[in-house]
FIDRENVO-241139 format. One record per residue (C-alpha): residue number from 1; x, y, z. Coordinates in steps of 0.5 Angstrom, whole numbers. Example, Ala and Ser with C-alpha at 12.3 -4.5 7.8 and 13.67 -1.06 7.14 Angstrom:
BEGIN
<kolvex><pos>1</pos><x>25</x><y>-9</y><z>16</z></kolvex>
<kolvex><pos>2</pos><x>27</x><y>-2</y><z>14</z></kolvex>
% end
This chain:
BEGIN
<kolvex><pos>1</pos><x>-47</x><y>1</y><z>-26</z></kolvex>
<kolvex><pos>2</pos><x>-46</x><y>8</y><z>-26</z></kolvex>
<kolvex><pos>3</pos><x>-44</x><y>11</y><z>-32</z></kolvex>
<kolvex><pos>4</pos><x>-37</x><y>12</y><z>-30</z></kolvex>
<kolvex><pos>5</pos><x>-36</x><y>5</y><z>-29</z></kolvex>
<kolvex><pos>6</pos><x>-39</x><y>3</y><z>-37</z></kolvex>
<kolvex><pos>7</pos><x>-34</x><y>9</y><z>-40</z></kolvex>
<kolvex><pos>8</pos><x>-28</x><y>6</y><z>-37</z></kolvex>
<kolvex><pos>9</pos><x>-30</x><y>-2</y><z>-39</z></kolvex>
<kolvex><pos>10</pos><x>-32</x><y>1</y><z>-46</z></kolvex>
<kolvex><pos>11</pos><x>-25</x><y>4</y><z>-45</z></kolvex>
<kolvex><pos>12</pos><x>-22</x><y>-2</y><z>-44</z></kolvex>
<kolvex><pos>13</pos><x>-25</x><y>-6</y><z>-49</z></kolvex>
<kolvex><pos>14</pos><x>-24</x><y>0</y><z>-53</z></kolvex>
<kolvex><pos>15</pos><x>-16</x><y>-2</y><z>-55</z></kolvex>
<kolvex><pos>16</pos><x>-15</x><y>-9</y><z>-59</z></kolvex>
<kolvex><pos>17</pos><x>-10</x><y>-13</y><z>-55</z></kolvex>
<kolvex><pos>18</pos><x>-15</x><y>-12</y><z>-49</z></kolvex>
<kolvex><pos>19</pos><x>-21</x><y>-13</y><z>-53</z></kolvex>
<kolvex><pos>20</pos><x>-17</x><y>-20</y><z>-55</z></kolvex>
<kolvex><pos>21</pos><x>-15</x><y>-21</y><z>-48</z></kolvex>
<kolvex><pos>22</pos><x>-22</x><y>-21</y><z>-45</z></kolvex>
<kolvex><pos>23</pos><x>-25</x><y>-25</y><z>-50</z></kolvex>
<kolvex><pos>24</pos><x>-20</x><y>-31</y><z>-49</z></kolvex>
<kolvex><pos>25</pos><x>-21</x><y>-31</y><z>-42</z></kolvex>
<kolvex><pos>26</pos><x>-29</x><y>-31</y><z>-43</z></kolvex>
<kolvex><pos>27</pos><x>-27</x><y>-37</y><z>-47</z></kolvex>
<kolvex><pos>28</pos><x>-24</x><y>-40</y><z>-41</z></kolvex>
<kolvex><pos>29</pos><x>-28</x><y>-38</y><z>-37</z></kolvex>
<kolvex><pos>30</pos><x>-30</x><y>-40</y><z>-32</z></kolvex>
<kolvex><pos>31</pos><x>-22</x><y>-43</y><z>-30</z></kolvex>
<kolvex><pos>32</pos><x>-17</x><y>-38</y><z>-32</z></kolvex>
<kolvex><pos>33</pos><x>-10</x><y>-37</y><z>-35</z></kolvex>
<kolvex><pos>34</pos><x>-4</x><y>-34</y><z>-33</z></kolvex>
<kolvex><pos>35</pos><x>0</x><y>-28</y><z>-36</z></kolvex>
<kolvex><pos>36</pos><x>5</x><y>-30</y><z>-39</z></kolvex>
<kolvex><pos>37</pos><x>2</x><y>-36</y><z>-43</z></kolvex>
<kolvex><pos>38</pos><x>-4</x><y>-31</y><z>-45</z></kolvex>
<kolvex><pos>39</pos><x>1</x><y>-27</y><z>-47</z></kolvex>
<kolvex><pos>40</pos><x>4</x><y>-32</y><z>-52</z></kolvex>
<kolvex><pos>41</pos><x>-3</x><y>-34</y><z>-55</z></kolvex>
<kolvex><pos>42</pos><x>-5</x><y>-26</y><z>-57</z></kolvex>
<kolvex><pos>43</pos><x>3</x><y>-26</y><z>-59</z></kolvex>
<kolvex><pos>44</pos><x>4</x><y>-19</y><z>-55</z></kolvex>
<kolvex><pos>45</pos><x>10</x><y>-18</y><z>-49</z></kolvex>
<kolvex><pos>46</pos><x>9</x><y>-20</y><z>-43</z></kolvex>
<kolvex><pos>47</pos><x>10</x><y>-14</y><z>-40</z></kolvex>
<kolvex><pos>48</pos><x>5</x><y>-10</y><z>-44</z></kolvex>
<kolvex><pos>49</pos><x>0</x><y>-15</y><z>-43</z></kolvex>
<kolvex><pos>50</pos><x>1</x><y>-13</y><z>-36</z></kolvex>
<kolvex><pos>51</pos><x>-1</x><y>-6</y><z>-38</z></kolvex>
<kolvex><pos>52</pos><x>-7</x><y>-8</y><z>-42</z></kolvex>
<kolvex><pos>53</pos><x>-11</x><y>-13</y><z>-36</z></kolvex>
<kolvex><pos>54</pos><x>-9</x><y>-8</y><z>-30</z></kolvex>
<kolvex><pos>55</pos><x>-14</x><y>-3</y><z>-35</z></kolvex>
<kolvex><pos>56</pos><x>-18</x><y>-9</y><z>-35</z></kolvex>
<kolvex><pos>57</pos><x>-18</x><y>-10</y><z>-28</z></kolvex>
<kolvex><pos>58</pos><x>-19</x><y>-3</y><z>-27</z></kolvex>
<kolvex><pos>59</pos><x>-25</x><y>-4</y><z>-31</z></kolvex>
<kolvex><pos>60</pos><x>-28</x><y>-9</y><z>-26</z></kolvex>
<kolvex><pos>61</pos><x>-28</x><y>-14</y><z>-33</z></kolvex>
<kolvex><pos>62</pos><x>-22</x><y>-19</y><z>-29</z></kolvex>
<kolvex><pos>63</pos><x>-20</x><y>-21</y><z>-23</z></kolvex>
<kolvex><pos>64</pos><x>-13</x><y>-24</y><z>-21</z></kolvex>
<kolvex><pos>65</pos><x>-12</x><y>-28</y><z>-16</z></kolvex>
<kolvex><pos>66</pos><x>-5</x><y>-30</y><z>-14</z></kolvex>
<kolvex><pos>67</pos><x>-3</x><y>-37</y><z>-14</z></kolvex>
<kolvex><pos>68</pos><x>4</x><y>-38</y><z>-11</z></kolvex>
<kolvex><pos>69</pos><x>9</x><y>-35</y><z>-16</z></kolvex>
<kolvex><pos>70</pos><x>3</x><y>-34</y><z>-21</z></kolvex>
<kolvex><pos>71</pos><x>-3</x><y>-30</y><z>-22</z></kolvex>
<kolvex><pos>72</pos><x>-8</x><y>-33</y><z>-26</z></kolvex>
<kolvex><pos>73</pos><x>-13</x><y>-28</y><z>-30</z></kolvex>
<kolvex><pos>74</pos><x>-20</x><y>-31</y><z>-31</z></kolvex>
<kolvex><pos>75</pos><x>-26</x><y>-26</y><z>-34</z></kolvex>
<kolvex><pos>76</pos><x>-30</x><y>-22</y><z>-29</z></kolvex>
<kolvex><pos>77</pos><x>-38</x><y>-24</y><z>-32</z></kolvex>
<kolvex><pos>78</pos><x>-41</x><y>-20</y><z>-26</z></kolvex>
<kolvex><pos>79</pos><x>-37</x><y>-15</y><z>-29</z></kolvex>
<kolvex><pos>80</pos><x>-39</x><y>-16</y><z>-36</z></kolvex>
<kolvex><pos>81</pos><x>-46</x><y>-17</y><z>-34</z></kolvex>
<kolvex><pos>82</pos><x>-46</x><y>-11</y><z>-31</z></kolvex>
<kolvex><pos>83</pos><x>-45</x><y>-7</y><z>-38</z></kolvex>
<kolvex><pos>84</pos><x>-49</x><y>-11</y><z>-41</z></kolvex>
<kolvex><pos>85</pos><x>-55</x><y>-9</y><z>-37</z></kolvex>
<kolvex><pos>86</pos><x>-53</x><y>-2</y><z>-37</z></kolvex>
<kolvex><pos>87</pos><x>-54</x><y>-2</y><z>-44</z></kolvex>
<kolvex><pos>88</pos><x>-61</x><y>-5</y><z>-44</z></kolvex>
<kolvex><pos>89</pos><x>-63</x><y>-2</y><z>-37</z></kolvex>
<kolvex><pos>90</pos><x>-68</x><y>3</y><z>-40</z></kolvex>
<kolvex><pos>91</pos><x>-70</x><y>-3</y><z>-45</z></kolvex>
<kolvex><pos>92</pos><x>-76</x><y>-3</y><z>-47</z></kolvex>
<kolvex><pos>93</pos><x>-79</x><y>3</y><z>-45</z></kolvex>
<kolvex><pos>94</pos><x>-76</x><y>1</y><z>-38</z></kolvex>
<kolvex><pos>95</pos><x>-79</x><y>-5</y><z>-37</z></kolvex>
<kolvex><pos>96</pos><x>-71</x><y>-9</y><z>-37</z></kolvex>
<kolvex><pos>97</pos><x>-74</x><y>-16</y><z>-34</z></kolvex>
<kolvex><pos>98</pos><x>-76</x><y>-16</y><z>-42</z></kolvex>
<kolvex><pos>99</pos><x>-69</x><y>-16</y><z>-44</z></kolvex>
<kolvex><pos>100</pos><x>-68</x><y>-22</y><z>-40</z></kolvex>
<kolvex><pos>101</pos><x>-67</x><y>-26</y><z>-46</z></kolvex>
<kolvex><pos>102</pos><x>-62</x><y>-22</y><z>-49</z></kolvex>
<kolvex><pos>103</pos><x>-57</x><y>-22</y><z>-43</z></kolvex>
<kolvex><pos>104</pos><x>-58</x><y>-29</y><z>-41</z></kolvex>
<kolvex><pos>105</pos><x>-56</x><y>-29</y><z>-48</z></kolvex>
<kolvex><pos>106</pos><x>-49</x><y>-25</y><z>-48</z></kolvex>
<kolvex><pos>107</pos><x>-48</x><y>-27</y><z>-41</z></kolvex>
<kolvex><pos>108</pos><x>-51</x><y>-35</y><z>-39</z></kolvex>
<kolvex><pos>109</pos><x>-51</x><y>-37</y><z>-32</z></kolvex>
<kolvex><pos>110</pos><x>-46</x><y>-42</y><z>-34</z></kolvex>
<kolvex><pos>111</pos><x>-40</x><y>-40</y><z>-30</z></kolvex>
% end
């Protein structure tokens, strides 16, 4: 990730509904949920939900995928994976295999 990148996915998860709205995706990971039903659990517009996970995707943090009428939203862990080792890349004077564990830690391979 370049840091281009991270500064954008900070960004995002700078604001509180999106910070919110990607931690209930990460929760439901790895199925995913609609807009509008998202919207009714974090209590925010549906519109401006919409504004927040297009940031979010744009920050390479959710994927949507169209089903049908619907778009289901679903966390982006390769994204999120991505950040967290731009955090511990020069971990460990440079060594970042030493923070394996951290990361599997923020990001398990569950999903």
């Amino acid at each position: 990730m370049k840091t281009k990148q991270a500064l954008a996915a900070f960004a995002a998860l700078s604001q509180e509904t999106r910070l919110e709205a990607f931690r209930q995706l990460v929760r439901l990971t790895p199925d995913g949920m609609p807009a509008g039903e998202l919207a009714r659990d974090l209590d925010v517009p549906a519109s401006t939900l919409s504004s927040h996970l297009a940031i979010l995707e744009r920050a390479g943090l959710v994927a949507s995928e169209r089903q049908g009428r619907t778009i289901l939203y679903r966390a982006d862990l390769n994204g999120a994976r991505d950040l967290v080792q731009f955090l511990v890349k020069d971990c460990c004077r440079g060594q970042p295999e030493r923070c394996a564990q951290l990361i599997e830690a923020a990001l398990p391979s569950c999903c």
